[in-house]
C-alpha positions in Angstrom: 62.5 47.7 -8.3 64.5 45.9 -5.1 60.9 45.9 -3.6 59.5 43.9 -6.4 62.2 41.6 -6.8 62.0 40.4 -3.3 58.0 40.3 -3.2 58.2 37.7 -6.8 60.9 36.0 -5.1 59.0 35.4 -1.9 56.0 34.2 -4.1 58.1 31.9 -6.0 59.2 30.6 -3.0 56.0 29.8 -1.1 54.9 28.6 -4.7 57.6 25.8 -5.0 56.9 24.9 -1.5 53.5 24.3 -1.5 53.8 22.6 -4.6 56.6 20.2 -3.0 54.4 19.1 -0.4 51.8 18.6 -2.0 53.2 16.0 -4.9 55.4 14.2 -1.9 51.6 13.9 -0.5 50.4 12.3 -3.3 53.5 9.9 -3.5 52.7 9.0 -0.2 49.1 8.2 -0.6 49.5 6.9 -3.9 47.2 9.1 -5.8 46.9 9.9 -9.6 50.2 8.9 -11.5 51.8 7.4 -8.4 49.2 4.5 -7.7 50.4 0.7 -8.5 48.7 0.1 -11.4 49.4 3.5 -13.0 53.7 2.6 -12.0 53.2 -0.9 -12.9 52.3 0.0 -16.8 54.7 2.9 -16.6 57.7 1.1 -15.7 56.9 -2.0 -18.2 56.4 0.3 -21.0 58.8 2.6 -20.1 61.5 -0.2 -19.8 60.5 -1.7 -23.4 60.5 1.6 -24.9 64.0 3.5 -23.6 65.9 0.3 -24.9 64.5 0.4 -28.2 65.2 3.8 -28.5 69.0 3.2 -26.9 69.4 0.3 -29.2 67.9 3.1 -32.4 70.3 5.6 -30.8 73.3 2.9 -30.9 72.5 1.9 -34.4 71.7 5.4 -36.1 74.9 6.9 -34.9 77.0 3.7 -35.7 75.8 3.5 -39.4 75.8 7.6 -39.7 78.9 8.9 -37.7 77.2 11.1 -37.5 77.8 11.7 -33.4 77.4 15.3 -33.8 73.5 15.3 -34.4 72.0 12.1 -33.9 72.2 13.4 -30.0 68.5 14.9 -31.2 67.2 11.5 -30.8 66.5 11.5 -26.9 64.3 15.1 -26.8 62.6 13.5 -29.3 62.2 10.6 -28.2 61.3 12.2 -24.8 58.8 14.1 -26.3 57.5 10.6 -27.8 57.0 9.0 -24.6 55.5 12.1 -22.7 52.6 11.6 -25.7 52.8 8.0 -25.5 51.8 8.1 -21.9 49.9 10.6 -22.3 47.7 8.4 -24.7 47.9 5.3 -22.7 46.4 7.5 -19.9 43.3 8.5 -22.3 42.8 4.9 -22.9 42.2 3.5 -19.9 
């Protein structure tokens, strides 16, 4: 079982690695969501939509008082973005 351990640990570890390299690669060389015009529409979109859903956050918890759940907002709202990008992507 020690055996085993160590061997999936050594895998996981070479996986990560490999993986590492190769997204700082594309950062470098500007490939796939990391070239300017894919960063360009990400960061004006994703500036718009985080303070609208700061400023919904704000106002949903200040009307409610209801501090204890309106904290499910943000997955959600992460969750949103991930398939609004997602569809921006699909779009162009």
């Amino acid at each position: 079982m020690c055996a085993l351990l160590c061997f999936v640990a050594v895998g996981v570890y070479l996986i990560v690695r490999a993986c590492c390299i190769e997204s700082g690669y594309k950062v470098l060389l500007e490939e796939g969501d990391y070239d300017r015009a894919a960063k360009a529409v990400n960061n004006r979109i994703g500036t718009i939509y985080w303070a609208v859903m700061t400023a919904a956050y704000l106002l949903v918890s200040f009307l409610s008082m209801g501090w204890a759940i309106t904290w499910v907002i943000w997955p959600v709202a992460g969750i949103l973005y991930g398939a609004l990008t997602a569809f921006l992507k699909m779009r162009t």
